[in-house]
KELUMMAR-190059 format. One line per 10 residues: number of its first residue (from 0); for each residue x, z, y of C-alpha. Coordinates in Angstrom, 2 decimals, always signed. Layout:
N
NUM) X Z Y  ...
//
This chain:
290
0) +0.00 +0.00 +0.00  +1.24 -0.92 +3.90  -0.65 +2.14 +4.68  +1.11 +3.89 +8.09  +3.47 +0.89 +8.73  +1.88 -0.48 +11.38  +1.06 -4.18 +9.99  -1.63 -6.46 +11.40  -4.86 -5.69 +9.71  -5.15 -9.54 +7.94
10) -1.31 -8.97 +7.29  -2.48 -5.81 +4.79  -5.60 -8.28 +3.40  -3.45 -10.97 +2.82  -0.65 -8.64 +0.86  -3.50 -7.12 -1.23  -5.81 -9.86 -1.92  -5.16 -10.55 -5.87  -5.00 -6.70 -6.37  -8.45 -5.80 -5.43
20) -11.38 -5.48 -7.55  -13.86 -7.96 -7.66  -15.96 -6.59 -4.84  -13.56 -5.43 -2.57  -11.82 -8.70 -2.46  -15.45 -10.01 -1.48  -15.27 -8.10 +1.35  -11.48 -8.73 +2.40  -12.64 -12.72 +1.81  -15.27 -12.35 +4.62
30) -12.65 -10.79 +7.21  -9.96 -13.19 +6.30  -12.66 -15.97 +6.89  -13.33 -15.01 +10.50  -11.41 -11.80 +11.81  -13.22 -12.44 +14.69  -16.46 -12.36 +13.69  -16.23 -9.56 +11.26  -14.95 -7.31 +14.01  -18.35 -7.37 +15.79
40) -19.79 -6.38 +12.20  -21.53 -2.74 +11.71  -20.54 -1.42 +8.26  -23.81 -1.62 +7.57  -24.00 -5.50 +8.14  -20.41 -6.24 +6.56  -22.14 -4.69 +3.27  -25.14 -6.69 +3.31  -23.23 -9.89 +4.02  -20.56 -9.00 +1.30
50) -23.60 -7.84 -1.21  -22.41 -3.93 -1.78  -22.89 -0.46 -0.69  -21.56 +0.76 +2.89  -19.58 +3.63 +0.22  -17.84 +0.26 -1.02  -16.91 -0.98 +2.57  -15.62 +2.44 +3.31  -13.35 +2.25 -0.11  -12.33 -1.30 +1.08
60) -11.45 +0.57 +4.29  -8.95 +3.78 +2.73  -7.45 +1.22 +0.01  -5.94 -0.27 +2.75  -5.00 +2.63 +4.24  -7.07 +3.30 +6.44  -8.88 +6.92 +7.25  -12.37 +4.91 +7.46  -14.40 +1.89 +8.44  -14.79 +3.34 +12.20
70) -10.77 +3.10 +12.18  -10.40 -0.61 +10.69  -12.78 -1.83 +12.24  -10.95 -0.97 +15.58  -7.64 -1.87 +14.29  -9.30 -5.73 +13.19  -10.94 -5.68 +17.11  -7.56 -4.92 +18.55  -5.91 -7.92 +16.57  -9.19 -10.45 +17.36
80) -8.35 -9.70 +21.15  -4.65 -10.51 +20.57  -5.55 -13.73 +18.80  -7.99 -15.00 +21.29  -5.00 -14.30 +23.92  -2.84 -16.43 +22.11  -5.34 -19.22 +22.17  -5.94 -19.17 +25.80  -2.41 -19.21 +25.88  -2.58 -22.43 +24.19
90) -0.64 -21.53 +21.14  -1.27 -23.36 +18.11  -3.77 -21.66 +15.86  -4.81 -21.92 +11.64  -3.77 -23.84 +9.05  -1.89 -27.28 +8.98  -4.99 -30.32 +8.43  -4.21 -33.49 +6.92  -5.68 -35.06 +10.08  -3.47 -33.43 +12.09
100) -0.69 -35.48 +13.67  +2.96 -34.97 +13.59  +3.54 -32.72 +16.77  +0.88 -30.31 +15.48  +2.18 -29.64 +12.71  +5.30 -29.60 +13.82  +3.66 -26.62 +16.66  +1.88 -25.38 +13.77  +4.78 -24.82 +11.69  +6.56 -22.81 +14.44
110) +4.29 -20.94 +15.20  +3.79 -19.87 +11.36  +7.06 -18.93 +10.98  +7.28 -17.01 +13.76  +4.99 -14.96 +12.88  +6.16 -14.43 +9.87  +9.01 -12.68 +11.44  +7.33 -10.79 +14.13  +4.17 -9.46 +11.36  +7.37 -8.92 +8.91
120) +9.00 -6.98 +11.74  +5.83 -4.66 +12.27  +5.30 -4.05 +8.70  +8.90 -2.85 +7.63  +8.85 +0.80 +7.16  +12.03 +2.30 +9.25  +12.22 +5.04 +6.72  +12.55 +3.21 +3.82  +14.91 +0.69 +5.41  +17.18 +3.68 +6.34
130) +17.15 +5.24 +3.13  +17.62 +1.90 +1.08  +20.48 +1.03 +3.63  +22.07 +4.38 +3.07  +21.94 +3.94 -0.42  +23.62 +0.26 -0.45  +26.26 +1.74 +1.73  +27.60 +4.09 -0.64  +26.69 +1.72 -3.96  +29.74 +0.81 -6.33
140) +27.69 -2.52 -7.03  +24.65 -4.01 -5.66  +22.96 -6.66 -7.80  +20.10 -9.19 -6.07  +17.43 -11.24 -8.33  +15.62 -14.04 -7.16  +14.20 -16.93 -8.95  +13.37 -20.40 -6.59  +12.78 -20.34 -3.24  +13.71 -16.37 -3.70
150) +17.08 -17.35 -4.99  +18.10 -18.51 -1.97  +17.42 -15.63 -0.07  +19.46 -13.57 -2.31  +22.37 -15.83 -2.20  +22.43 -14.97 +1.75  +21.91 -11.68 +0.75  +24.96 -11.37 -1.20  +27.04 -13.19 +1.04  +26.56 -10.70 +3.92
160) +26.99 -7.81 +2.06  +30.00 -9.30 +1.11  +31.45 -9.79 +4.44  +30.77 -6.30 +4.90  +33.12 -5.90 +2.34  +30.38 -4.00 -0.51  +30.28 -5.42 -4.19  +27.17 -7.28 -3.98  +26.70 -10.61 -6.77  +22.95 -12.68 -6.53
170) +21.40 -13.70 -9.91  +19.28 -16.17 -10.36  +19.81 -17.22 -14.51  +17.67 -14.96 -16.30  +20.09 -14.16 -18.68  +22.87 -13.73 -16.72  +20.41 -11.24 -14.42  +19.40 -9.24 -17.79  +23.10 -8.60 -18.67  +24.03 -7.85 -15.32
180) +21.65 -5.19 -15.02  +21.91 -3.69 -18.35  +25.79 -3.10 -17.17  +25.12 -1.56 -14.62  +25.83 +2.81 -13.77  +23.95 +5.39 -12.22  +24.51 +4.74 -8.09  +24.55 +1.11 -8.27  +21.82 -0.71 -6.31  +19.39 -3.48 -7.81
190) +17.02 -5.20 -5.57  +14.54 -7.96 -6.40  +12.95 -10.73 -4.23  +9.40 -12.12 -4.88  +7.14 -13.50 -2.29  +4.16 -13.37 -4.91  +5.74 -10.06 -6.56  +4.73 -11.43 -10.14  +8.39 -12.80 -11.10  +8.89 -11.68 -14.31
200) +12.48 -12.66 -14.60  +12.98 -10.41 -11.32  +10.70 -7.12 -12.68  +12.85 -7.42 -15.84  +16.00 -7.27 -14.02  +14.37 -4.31 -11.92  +13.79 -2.73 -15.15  +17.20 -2.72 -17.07  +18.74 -1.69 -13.87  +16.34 +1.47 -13.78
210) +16.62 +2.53 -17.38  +20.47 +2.97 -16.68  +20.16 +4.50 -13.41  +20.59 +2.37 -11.08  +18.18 +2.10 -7.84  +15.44 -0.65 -7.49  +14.60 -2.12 -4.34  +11.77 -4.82 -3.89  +11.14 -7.17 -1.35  +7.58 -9.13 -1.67
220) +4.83 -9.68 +0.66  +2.59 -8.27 -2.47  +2.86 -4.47 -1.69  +0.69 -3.90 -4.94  +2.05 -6.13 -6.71  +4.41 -5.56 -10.46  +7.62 -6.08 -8.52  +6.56 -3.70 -6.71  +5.32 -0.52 -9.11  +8.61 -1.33 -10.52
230) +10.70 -0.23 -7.68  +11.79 +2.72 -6.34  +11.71 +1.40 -2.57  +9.21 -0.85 -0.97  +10.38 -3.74 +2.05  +6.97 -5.72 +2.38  +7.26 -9.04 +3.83  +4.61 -10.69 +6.07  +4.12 -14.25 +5.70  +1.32 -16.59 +4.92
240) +1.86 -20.38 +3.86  +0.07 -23.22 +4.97  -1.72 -24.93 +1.64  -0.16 -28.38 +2.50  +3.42 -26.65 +3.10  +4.94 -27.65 -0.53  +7.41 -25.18 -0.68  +7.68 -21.58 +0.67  +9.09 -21.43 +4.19  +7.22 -18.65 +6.21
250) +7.57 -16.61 +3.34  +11.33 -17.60 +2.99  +11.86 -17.04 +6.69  +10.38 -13.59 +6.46  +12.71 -12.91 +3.56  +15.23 -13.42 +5.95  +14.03 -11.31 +8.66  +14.44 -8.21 +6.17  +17.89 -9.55 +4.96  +19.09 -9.62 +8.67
260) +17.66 -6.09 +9.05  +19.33 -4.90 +5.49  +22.24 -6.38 +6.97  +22.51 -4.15 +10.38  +21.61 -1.06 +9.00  +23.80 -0.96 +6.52  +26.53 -1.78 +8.57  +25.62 +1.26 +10.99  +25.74 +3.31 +7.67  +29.91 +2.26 +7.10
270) +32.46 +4.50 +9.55  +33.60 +1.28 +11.87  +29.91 -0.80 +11.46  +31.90 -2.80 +9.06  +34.03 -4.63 +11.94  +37.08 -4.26 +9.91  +35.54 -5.93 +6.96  +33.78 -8.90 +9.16  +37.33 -9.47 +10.57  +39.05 -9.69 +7.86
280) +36.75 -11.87 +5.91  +36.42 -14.11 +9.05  +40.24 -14.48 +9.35  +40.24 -15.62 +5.73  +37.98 -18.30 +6.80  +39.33 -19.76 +9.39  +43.00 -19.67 +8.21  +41.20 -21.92 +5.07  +39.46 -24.41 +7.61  +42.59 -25.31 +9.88
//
């Protein structure tokens, strides 16, 4: 659950979605519809539109973490007046449409991804970023899983740890992933990447790392999700793709966004902010590319 980190109210919908029962999902289908609309709805006329009890919209309400219709209903208000602002602002709004033409998509697609980043931003949880920072800081290894579009990400993942001068390696062969974190020790550091939470390659990996000790980490925009339950500390993304986008790139980009912010604080966690490290490694560099 997002609960108490501050993300967007559709944000939280969008992360829990495929997790909620049947009717509950009817209900978060109705607000994700229209957030604008469903704002202006009593709880009494969200239920009879979604066909359940006002108990069930105030359920719908604390799963996602909040203390009660009354308070998500002000929370979805609050983010209808911030997207009506941005459309008198002219920004770009909703998904891409095959009849759109090549400059609105392309204004589409930027504004997508950056929101991505600034939703992603919102939703981190300080706390947890602190404590998982603090924990890769003083790892003897950190291992990163990701499968795909995922992989990537934990390729840059690795590499900046690197250059901070930590004992990081990115896995995406399942095999290879499976024996790497069945070697690993109590201390050591696993974390897995999933936009969709469901890899199973990735919860595997989690696994074996936890049975001998070492700590999971997830990142996923599916706060619910398998990946998830498996770990023992949460970064939720915030990103939602276009249907016609063929590959994931919000969700990529706000992969990124929590890698950059990995990155910094756990370079505030080492006793020179890792400058001796970064020089080093960038000497090394640039002596090879003369």
């Amino acid at each position: 659950m997002i609960a108490g980190t501050g993300a967007a109210v559709t944000v939280r919908l969008r992360g829990r979605l495929d997790d909620l029962q049947p009717k509950l999902r009817r209900i978060a289908e109705i607000v994700l519809q229209d957030p604008s609309a469903a704002s202006g709805l009593s709880i009494g006329a969200l239920a009879a539109e979604a066909g359940c009890s006002e108990a069930t919209v105030v359920r719908f309400a604390t799963e996602l973490g909040f203390s009660g219709y009354r308070e998500f209903r002000r929370n979805l208000l609050h983010e209808a007046a911030i997207v009506h602002e941005r459309t008198s602002r002219g920004e770009l709004q909703g998904d891409i449409d095959p009849d759109d033409d090549l400059a609105t998509v392309v204004g589409k697609i930027a504004v997508s991804d950056a929101r991505a980043v600034q939703d992603t931003a919102q939703a981190l949880d300080i706390a947890t970023l602190a404590e998982v920072a603090r924990r890769i800081s003083a790892a003897p290894r950190i291992a990163v899983f990701g499968i795909g579009a995922s992989g990537l990400a934990a390729q840059d993942l690795q590499q900046k740890l690197m250059r901070l001068g930590l004992s990081c390696s990115a896995h995406q062969d399942v095999h290879e992933a499976l024996v790497v974190a069945s070697l690993l020790t109590p201390g050591c550091v696993t974390i897995g990447i999933s936009n969709t939470g469901q890899t199973a390659e990735v919860i595997e990996s989690l696994r074996l790392g936890a049975e001998v000790g070492a700590t999971a980490v997830a990142i996923t925009n599916a706060p619910s999700s398998p990946l998830a339950q498996q770990a023992d500390h949460l970064l939720v993304t915030a990103a939602q793709e276009s249907l016609l986008r063929s590959g994931a790139t919000a969700s990529r980009i706000a992969q990124l966004t929590v890698i950059d912010c990995i990155l910094v604080a756990v370079a505030r966690c080492l006793p020179d902010l890792g400058r001796t490290a970064l020089e080093t490694t960038r000497a090394a560099v640039e002596r090879r590319s003369r």
